[in-house]
mmCIF file as Biopython writes it, N, C-alpha, C and O atoms, coordinates in Angstrom:
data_model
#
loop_
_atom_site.group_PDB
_atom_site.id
_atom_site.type_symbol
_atom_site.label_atom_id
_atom_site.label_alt_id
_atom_site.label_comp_id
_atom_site.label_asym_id
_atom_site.label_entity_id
_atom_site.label_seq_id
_atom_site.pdbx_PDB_ins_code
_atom_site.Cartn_x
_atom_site.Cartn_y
_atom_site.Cartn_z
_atom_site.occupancy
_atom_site.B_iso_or_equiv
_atom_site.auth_seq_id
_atom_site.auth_asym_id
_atom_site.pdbx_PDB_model_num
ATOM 1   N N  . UNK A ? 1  ? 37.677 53.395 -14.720 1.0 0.0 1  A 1 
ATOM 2   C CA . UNK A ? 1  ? 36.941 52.587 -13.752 1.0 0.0 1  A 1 
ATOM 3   C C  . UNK A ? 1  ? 37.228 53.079 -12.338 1.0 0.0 1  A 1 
ATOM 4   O O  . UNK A ? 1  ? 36.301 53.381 -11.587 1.0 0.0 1  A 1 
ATOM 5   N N  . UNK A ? 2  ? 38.724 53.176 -11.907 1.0 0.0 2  A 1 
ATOM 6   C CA . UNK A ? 2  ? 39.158 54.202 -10.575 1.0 0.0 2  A 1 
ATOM 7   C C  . UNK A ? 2  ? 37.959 55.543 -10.459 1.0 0.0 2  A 1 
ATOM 8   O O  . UNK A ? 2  ? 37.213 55.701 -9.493  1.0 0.0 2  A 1 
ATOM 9   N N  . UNK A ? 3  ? 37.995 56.302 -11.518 1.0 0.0 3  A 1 
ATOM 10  C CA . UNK A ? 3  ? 37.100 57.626 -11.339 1.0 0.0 3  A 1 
ATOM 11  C C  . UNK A ? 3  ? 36.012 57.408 -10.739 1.0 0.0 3  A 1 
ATOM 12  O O  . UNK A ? 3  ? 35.632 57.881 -9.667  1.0 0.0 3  A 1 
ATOM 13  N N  . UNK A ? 4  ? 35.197 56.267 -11.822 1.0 0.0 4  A 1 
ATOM 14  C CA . UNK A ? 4  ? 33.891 55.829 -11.661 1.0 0.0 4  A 1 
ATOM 15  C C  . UNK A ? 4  ? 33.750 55.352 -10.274 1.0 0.0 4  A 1 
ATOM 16  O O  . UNK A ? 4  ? 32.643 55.520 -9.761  1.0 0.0 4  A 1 
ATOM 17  N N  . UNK A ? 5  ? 34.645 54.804 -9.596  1.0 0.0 5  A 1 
ATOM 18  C CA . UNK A ? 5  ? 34.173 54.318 -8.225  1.0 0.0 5  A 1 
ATOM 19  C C  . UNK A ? 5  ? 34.221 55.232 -7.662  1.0 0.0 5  A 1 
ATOM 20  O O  . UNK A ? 5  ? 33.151 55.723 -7.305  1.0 0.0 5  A 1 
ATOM 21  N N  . UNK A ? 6  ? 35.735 56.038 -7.241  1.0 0.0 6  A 1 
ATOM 22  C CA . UNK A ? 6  ? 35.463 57.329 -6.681  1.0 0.0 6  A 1 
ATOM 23  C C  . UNK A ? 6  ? 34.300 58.196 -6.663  1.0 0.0 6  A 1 
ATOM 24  O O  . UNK A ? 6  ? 33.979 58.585 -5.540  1.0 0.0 6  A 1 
ATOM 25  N N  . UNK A ? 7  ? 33.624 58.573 -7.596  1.0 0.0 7  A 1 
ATOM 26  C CA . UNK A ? 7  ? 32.294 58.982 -7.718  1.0 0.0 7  A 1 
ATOM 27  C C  . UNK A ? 7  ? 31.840 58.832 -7.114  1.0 0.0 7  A 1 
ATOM 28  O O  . UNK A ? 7  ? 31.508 59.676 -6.281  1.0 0.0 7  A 1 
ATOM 29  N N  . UNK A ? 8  ? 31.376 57.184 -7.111  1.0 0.0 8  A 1 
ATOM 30  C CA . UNK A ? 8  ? 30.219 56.552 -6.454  1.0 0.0 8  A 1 
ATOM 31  C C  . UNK A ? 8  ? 30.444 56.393 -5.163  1.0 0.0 8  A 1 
ATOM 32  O O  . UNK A ? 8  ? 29.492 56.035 -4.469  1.0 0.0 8  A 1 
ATOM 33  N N  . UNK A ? 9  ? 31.635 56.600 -4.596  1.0 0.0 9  A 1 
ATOM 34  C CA . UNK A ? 9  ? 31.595 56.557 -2.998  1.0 0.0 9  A 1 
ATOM 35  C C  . UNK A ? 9  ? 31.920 57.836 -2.532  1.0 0.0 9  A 1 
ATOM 36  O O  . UNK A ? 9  ? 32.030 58.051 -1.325  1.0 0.0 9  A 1 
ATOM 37  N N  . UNK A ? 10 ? 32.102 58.804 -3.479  1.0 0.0 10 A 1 
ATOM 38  C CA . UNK A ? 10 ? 31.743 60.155 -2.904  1.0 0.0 10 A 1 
ATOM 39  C C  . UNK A ? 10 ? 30.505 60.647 -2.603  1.0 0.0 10 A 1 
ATOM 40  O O  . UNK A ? 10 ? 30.208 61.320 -1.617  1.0 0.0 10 A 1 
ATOM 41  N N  . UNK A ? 11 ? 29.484 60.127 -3.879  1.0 0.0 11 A 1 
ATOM 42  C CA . UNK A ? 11 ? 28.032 59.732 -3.791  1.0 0.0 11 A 1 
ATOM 43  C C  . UNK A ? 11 ? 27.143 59.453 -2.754  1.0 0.0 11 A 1 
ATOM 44  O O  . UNK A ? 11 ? 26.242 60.100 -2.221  1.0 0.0 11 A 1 
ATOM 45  N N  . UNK A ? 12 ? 27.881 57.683 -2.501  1.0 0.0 12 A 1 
ATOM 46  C CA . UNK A ? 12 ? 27.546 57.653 -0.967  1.0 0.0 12 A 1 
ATOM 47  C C  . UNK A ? 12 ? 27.700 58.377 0.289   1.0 0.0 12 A 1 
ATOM 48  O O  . UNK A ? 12 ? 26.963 58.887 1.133   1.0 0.0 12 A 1 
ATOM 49  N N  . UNK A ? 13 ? 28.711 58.251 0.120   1.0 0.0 13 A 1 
ATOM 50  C CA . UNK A ? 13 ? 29.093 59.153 1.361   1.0 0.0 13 A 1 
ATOM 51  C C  . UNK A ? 13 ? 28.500 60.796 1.526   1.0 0.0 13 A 1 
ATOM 52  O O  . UNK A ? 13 ? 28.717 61.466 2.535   1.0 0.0 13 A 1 
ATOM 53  N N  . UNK A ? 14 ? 27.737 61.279 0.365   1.0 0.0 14 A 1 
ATOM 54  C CA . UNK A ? 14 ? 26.729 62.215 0.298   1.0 0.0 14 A 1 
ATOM 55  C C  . UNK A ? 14 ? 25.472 62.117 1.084   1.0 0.0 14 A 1 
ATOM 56  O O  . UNK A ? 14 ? 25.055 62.723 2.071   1.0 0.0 14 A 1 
ATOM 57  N N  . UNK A ? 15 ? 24.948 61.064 0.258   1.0 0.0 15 A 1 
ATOM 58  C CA . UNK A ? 15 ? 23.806 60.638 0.688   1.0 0.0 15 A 1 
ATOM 59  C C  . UNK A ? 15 ? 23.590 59.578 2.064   1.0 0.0 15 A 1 
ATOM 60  O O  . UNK A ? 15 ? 22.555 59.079 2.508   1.0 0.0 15 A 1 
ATOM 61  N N  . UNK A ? 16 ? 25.244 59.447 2.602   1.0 0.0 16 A 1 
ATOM 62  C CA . UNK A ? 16 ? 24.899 58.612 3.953   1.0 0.0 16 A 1 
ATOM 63  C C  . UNK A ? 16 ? 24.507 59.895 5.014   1.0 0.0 16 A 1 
ATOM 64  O O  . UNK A ? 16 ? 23.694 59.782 5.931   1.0 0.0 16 A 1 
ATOM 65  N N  . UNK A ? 17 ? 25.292 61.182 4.673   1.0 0.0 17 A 1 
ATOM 66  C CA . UNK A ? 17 ? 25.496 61.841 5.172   1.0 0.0 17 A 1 
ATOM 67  C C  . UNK A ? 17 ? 23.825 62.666 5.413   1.0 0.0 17 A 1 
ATOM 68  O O  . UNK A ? 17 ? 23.543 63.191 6.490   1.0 0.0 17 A 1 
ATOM 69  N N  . UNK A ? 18 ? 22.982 62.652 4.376   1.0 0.0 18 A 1 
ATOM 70  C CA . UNK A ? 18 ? 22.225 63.497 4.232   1.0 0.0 18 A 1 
ATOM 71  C C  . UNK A ? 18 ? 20.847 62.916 4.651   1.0 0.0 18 A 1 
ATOM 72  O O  . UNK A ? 18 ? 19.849 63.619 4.807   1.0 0.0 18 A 1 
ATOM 73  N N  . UNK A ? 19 ? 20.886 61.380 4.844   1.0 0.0 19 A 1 
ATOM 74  C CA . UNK A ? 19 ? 19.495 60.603 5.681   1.0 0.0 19 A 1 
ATOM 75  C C  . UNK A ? 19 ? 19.748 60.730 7.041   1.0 0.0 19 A 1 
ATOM 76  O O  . UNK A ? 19 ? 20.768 60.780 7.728   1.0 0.0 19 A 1 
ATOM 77  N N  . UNK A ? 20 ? 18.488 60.771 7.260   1.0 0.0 20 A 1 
ATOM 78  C CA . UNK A ? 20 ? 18.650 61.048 8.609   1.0 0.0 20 A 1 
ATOM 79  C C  . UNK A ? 20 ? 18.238 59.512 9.419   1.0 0.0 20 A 1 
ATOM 80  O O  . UNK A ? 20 ? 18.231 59.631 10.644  1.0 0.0 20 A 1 
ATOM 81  N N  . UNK A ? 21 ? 17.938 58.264 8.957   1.0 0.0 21 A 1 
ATOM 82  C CA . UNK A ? 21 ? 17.614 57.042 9.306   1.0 0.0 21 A 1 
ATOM 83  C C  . UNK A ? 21 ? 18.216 55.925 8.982   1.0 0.0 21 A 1 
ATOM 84  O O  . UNK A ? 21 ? 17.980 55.530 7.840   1.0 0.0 21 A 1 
ATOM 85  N N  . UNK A ? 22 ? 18.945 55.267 9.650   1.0 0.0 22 A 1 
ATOM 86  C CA . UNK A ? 22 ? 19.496 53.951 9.564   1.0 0.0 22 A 1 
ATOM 87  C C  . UNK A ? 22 ? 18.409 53.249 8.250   1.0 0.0 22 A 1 
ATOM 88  O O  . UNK A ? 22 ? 19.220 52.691 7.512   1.0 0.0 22 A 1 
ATOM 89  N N  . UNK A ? 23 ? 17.488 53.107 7.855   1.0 0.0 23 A 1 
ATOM 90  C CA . UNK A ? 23 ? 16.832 52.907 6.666   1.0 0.0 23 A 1 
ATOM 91  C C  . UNK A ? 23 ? 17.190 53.615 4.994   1.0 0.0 23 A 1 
ATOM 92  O O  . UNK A ? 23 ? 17.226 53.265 3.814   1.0 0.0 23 A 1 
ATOM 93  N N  . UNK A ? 24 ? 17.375 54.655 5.734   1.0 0.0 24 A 1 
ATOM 94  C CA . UNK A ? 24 ? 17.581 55.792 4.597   1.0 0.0 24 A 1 
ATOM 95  C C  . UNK A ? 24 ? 19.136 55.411 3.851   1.0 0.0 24 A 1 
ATOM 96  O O  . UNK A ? 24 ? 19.524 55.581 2.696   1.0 0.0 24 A 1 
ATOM 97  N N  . UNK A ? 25 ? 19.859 54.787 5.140   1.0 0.0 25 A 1 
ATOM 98  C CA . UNK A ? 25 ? 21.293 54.829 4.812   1.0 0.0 25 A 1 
ATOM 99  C C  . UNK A ? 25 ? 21.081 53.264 4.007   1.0 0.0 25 A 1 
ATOM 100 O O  . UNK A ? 25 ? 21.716 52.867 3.030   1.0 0.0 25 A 1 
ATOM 101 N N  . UNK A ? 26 ? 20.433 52.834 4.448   1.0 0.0 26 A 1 
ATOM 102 C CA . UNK A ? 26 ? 20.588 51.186 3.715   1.0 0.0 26 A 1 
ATOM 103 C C  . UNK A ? 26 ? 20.387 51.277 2.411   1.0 0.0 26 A 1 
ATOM 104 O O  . UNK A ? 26 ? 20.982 50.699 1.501   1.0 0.0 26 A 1 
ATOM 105 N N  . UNK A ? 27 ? 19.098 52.398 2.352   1.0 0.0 27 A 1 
ATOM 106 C CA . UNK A ? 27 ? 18.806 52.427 0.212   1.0 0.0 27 A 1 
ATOM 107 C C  . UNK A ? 27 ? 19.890 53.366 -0.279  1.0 0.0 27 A 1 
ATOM 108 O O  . UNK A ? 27 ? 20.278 53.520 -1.437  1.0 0.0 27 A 1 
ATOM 109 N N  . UNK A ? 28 ? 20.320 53.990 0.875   1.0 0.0 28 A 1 
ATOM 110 C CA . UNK A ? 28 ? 21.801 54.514 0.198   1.0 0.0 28 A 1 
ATOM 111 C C  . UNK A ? 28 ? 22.663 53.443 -0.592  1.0 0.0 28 A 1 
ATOM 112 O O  . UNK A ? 28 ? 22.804 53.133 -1.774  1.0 0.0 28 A 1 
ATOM 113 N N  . UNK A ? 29 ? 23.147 53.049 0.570   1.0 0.0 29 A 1 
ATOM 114 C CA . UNK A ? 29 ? 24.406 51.801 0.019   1.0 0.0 29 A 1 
ATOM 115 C C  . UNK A ? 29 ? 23.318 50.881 -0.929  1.0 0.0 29 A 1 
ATOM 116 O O  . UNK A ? 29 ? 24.161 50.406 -1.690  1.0 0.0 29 A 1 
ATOM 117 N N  . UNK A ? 30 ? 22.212 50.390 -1.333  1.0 0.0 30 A 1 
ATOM 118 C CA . UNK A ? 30 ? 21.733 49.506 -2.140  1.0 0.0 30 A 1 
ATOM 119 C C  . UNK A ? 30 ? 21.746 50.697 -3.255  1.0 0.0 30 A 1 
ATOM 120 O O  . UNK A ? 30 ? 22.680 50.548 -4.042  1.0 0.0 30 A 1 
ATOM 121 N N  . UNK A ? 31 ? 21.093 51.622 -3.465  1.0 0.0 31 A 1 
ATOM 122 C CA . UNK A ? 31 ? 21.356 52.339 -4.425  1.0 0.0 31 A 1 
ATOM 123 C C  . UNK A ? 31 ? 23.223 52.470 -4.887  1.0 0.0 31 A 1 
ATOM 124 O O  . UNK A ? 31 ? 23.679 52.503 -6.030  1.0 0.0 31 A 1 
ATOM 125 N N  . UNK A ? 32 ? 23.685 52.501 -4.104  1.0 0.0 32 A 1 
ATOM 126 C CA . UNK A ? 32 ? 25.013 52.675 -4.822  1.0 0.0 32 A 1 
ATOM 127 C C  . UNK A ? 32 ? 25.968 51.362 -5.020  1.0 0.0 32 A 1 
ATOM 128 O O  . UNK A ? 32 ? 27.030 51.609 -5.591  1.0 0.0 32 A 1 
ATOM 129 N N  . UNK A ? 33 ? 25.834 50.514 -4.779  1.0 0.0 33 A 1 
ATOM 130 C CA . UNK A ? 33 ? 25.873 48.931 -4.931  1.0 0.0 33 A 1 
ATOM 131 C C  . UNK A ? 33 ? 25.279 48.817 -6.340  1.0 0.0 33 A 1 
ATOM 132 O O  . UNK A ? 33 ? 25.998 48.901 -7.336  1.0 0.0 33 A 1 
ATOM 133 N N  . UNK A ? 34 ? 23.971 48.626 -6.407  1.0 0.0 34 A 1 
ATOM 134 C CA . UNK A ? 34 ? 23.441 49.146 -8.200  1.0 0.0 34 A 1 
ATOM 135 C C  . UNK A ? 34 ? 23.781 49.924 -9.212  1.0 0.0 34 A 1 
ATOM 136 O O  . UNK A ? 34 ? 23.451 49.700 -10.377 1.0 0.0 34 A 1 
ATOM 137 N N  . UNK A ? 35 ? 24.481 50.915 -8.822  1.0 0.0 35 A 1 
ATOM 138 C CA . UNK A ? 35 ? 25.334 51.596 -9.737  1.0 0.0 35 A 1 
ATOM 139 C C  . UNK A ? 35 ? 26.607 51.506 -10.307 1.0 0.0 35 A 1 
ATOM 140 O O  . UNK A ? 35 ? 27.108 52.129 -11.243 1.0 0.0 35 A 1 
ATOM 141 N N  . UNK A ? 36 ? 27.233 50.246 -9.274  1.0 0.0 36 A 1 
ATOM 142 C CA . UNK A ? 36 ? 28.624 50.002 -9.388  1.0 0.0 36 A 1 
ATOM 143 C C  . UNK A ? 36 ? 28.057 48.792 -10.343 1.0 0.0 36 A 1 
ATOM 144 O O  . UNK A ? 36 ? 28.612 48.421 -11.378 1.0 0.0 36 A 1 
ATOM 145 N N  . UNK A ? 37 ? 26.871 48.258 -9.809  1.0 0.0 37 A 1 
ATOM 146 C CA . UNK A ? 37 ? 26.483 46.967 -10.592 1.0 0.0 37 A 1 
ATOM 147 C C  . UNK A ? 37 ? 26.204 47.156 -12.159 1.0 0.0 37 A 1 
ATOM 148 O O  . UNK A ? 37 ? 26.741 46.543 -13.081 1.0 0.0 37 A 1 
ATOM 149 N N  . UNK A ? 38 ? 25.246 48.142 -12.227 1.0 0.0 38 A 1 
ATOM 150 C CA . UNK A ? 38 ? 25.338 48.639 -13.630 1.0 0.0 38 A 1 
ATOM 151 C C  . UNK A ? 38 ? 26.290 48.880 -14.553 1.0 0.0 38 A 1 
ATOM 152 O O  . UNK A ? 38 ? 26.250 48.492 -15.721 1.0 0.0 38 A 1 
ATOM 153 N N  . UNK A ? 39 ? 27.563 49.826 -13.800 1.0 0.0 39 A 1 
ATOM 154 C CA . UNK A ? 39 ? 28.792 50.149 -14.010 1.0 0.0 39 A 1 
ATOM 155 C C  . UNK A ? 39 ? 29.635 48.950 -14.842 1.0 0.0 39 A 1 
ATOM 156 O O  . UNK A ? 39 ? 30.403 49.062 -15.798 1.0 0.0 39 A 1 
ATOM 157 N N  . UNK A ? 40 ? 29.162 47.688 -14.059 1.0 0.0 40 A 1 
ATOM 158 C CA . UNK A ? 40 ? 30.061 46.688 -14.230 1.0 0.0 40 A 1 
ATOM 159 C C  . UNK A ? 40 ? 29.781 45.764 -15.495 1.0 0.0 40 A 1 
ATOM 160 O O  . UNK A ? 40 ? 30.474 44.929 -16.077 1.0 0.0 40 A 1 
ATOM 161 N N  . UNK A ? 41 ? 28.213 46.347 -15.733 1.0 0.0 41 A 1 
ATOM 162 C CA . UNK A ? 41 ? 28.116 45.314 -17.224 1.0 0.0 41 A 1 
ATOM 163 C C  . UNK A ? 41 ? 27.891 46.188 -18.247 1.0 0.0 41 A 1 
ATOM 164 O O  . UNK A ? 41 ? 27.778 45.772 -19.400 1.0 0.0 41 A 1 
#
């Protein structure tokens, strides 16, 4: 479960990195919020 998060906020932190719009960054973190969510059931 440690790995799995790590991932996912390496993830983010990919894709915060790679929008170029305060919008872009929001479906970032909602996209990766959903994945932890998925993760979790």
């Amino acid at each position: 479960m440690k790995k799995l998060f790590s991932v996912l906020v390496a993830l983010a932190a990919l894709g915060a990195a790679a929008c170029n719009t305060v919008e872009g960054a929001g479906q970032d973190v909602e996209s990766a919020g959903e994945a932890v969510q998925d993760a979790a059931d």
